[in-house]
N, C-alpha and C positions, 0 to 999 in steps of 0.2 A: 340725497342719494339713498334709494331703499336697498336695504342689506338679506339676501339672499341666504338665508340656513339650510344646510342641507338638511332634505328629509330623509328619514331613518323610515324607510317602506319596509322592510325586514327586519326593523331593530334586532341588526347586525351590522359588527367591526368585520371586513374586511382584511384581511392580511393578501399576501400573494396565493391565489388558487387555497385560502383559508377562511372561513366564514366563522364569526363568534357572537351567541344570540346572546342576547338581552338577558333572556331566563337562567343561561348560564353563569353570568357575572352576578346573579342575584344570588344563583345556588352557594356560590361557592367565595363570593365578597364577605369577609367579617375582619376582623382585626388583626393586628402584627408587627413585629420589630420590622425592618427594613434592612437588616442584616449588612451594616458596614463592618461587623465586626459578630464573633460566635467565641465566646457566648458577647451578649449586649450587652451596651455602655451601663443600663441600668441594673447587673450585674455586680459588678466592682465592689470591693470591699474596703474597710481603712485598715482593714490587718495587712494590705498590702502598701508599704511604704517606702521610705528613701531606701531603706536600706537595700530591701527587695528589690526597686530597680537598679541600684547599685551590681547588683547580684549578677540579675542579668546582662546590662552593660560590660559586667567582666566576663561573663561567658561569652557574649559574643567578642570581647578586646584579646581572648584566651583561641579566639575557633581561629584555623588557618581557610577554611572555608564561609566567608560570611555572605550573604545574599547584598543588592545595593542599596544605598539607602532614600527612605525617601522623607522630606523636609517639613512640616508643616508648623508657620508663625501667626500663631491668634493675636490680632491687633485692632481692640475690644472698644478702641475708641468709633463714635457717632456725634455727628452734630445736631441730631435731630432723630426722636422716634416714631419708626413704624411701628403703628397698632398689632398688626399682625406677627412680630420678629416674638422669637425662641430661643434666640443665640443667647451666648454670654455678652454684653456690651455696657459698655459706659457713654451715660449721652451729656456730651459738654462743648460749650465755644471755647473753652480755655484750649489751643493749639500746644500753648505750654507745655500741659503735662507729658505728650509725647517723648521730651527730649531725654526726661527721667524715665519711662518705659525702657526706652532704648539702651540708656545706661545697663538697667537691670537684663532684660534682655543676651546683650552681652556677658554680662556676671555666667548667664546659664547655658549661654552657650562654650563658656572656659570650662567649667566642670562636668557637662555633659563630652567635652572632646574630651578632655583628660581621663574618663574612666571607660570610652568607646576605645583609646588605643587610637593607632595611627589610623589604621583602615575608615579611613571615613567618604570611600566613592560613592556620591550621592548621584541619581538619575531624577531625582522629581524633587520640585519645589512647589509649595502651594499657599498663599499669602492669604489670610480669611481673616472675617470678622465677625462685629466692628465693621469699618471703614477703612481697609489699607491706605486709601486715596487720601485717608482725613490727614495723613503724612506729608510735611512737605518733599520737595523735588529733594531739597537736601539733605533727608532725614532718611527718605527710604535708597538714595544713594548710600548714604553713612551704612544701611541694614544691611544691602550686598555686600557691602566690604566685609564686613562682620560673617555675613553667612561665607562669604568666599576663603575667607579665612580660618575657619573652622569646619569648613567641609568640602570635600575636593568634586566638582562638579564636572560631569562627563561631557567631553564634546555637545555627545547628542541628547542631554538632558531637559525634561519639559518642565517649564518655569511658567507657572501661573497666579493669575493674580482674579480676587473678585473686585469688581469695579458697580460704584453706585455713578451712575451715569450722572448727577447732580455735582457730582465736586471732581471732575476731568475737567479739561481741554483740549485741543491737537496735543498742545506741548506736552502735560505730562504722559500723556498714551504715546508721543515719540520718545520719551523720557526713559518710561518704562521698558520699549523695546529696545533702547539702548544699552540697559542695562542688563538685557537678556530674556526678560521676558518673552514667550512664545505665546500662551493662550490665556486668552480673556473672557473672563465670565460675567454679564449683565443682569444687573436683579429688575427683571422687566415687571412682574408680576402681571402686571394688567395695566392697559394706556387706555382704559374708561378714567374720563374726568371725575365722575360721581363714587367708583370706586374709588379714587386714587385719595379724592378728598376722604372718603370714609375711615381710610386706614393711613392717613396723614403722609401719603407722599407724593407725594405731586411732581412728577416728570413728564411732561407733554414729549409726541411720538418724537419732534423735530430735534429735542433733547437726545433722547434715544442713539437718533437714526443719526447726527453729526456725531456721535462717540461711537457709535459702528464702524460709520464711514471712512472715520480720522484713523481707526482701530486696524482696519486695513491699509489704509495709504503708509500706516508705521508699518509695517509688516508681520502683523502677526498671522502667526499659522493658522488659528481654530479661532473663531467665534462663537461662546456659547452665553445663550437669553434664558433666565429662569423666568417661567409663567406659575402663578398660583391660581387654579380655582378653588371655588366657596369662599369667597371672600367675601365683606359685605357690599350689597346693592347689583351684584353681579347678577345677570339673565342669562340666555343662549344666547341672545341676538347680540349684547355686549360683547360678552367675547368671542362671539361670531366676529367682532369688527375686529377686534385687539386680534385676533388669528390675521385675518386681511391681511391689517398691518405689519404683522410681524413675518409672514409668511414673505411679502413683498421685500422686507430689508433682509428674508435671506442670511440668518446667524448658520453657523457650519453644524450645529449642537443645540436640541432643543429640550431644556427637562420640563416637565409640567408633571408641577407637583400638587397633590391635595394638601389644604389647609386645613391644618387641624387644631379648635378652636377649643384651646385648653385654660381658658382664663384664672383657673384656679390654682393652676402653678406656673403662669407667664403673668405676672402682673398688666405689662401693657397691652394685653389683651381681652384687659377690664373696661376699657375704654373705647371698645367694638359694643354696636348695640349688635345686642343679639338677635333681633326682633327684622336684621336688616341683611342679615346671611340665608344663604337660598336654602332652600328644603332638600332632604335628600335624595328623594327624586329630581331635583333640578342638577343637583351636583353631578349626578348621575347622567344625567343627563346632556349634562355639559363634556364630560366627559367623554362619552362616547362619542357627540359631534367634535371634538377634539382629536380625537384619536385616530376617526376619519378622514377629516383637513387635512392633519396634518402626515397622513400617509398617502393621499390624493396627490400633495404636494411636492411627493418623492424622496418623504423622509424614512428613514428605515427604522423598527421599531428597534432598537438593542434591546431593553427591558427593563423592569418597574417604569420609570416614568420617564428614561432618556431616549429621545431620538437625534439622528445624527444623518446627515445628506451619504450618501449610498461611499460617495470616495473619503470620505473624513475617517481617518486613523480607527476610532472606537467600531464603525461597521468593519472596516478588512481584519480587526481584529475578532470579533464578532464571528465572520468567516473564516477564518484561519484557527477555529477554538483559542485564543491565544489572550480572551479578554478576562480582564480581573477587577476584582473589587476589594475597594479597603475604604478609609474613612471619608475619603472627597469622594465620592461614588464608584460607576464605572471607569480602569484607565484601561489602556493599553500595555502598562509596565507588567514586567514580571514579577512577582514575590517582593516583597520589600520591606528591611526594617523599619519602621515610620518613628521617627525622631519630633516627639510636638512640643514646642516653644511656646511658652507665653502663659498668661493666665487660662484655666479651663481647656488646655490642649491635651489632646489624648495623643500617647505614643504605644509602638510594639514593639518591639522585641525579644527575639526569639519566640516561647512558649510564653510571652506575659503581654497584659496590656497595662498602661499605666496615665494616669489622666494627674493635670496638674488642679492647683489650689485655685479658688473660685474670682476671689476679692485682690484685688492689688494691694491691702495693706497686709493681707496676709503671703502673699507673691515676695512683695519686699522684704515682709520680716523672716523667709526662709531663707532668702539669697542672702540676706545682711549677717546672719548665720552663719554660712557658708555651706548651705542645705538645698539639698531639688529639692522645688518646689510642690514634693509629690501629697498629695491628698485620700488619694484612693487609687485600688487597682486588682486585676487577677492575673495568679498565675496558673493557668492552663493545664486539665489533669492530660494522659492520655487518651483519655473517652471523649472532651474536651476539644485534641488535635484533630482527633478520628471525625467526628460531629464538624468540626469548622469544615474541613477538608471535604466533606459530603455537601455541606451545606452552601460554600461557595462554587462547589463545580456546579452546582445545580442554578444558583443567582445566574451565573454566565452562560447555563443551557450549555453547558460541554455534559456530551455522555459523562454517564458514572463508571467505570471499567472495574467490576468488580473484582478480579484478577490484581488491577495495579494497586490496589489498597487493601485487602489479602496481604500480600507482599510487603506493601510498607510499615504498615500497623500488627502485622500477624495474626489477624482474625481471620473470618468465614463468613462472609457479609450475608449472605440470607441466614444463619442461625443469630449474630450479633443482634442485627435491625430486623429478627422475624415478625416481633409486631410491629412494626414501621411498616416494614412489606403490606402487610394483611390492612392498617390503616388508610394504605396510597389505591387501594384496589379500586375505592369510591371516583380516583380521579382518571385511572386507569379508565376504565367503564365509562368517564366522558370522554375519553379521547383525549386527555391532558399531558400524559404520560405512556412510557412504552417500558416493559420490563421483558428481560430474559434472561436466559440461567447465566446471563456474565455481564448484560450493562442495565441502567437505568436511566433512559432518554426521556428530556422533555421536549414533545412537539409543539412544532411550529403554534401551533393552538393551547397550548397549554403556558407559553412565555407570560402571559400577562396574570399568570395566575402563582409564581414559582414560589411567593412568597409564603402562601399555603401550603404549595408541599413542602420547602425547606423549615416550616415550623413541626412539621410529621417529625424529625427528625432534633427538635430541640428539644430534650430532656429537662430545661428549665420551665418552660411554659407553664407548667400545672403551677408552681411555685408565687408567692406572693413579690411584689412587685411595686413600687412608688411612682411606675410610670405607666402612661395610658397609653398606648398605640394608634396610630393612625390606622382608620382603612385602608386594605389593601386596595382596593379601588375608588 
């Protein structure tokens, strides 16, 4: 069967009654945080420690007004490695070790409730890795008991879980929605056999599409597929097919992400030939066919690299200005203090963020302690609050209301950010953005580019850095 790519006669992305050339993503594509957090994770400091989130857990266990909370448990075990992963992860057959995570686990979630206070109304939960799945049915029942236990979970609360489509079944995805889970998320990356072999994971489509399938008949709400391009041995025409296919199975939630091949501080990405990753013109170029597909398809773009079918939660939020972002990407939730479990989990609170300890035998010997496992972390100046608060209404493409943040923060937003202003004019003049003497709007045409303006606006940038940024396109 010959496979049909569309042609780019205009090389231009389409939006609704929106056109975006080619020359413009050239103009204005170069590097960037991906802003789940302001300032970034590669920020953090080790002046910020137990005690300091200590601090804050009592400010907030102290406030009568606390916003709700939202859960995240890093569970770092894998059976097997992908070439391409970034994450924190441990790769082992020993199922074993789980049962002692677990234990400790709990340890951290006794002394992170005891200095949060009673108040612990939780709206989001989010199970990351690692391998949640590499748990068995009994282990990650034993975990809700635990998370239920220590944190009091709303009726209408979104429980998600990431799923390597290799190690489910019906049963544990009925398992899982038994136990409350709502949305599930599938690490597709690419169903080319020649990719899959390249970067060692190998899950044929009909794997895939029976953990979709089973993923619905359990009842979950949302199904969302990650896609990666520039990966190795990837064409158009490849993920021309992998589009096809994945289009046809229909996920509620689609991210496509670029891969960014950092081999010098991800070890198992040493093990990528490099000689066998597309050019950046193809990347590029993948892209853009990509972006096309998959809005031809009737997906709606929300922004950086998510799209979501027109009725899914994330677009009527999208519509409704109502969408936010924090460390799992774009939600729907409002404001949340994010609580992160486990090894390498990052948490917020209040004006801080806080990220745990890397290794499990350094994990273990804090809790054996009787210590968060904290590692590094900042706490937040008010230029800092000012800056986050700029920078995320603009990720979500809500006006900037310069009036409401005047008022909050007590400044004068055109003398505060007047060379910000004077910087953004470049984007302005393409039609990216819209400014007047009270808001600053990104249009419809400028969504796919917000990560460059919201770096106009990062005071860290100039500053030295141990991390590399992905392109923004």
């Amino acid at each position: 069967m010959s496979v049909v790519i569309p042609q780019v006669q205009d090389k231009t992305i389409t939006f609704p009654d929106i056109e975006i050339s080619e020359a413009l993503i050239r103009r204005f594509d170069s590097s960037g945080p991906r802003y789940t957090s302001y300032p970034t994770a590669d920020r953090f400091k080790a002046v910020f420690d137990e005690a300091s989130y200590k601090d804050h857990l009592g400010q907030r266990a102290a406030s009568g007004q606390n916003p709700p909370l939202s859960v995240y448990v890093h569970l770092p075990f894998c059976e097997s490695l992908c070439y391409f992963c970034a994450c924190n992860k441990i790769i082992t057959q020993d199922h074993g070790r789980t049962a002692e995570y677990l234990r400790y686990l709990n340890q951290e979630m006794d002394l992170v409730a005891r200095h949060l206070g009673a108040d612990r109304k939780t709206d989001q939960l989010h199970l990351g890795g690692g391998t949640p799945t590499f748990l068995s049915a009994a282990e990650l029942t034993q975990l809700m008991e635990s998370l239920r236990k220590h944190f009091e979970f709303s009726s209408g609360a979104e429980l998600g879980v990431e799923i390597d489509p290799r190690t489910v079944t019906d049963a544990t995805l009925a398992m899982l929605a038994g136990l409350g889970f709502n949305r599930t998320s599938f690490g597709v990356q690419d169903f080319d056999p020649d990719v899959q072999a390249a970067v060692n994971r190998i899950q044929p489509l009909e794997m895939v599409e029976k953990a979709i399938v089973a993923s619905r008949s359990a009842g979950f709400q949302s199904v969302n597929a990650d896609l990666i391009y520039g990966l190795p041995k990837q064409t158009l025409a490849s993920f021309s097919r992998t589009l096809d296919q994945l289009i046809r199975l229909s996920p509620d939630r689609i991210a496509l992400y670029n891969y960014a091949h950092l081999p010098s501080r991800f070890k198992a990405q040493r093990l990528i030939v490099a000689g066998d990753l597309p050019s950046a013109e193809d990347r590029l170029q993948i892209f853009l066919m990509s972006t096309r597909r998959l809005l031809e398809a009737g997906y709606v773009y929300i922004g950086l690299d998510h799209f979501a079918k027109p009725d899914d939660e994330l677009n009527k939020a999208r519509l409704s200005k109502s969408l936010h972002r924090n460390f799992q990407g774009y939600t729907t939730r409002a404001e949340c203090d994010l609580v992160g479990l486990g090894v390498s989990a990052i948490g917020k609170v209040g004006n801080s963020y806080s990220q745990s300890v890397r290794s499990l035998n350094a994990y273990y010997q804090r809790l054996d302690q009787g210590q968060l496992p904290i590692e590094k972390g900042f706490d937040l100046s008010a230029d800092d609050v000012l800056r986050r608060e700029v920078i995320m209404t603009l990720m979500c493409s809500m006006p900037l209301d310069y009036a409401a943040i005047n008022q909050r923060h007590g400044i004068d937003f055109g003398s505060y950010f007047a060379s910000e202003l004077a910087r953004l004019e470049q984007y302005e003049e393409a039609g990216l953005m819209q400014t007047t003497d009270q808001t600053l709007t990104i249009t419809p045409k400028g969504r796919l580019f917000v990560r460059a303006i919201g770096m106009v606006f990062d005071k860290y940038m100039g500053q030295p850095t141990v991390s590399t940024y992905s392109k923004l396109i």
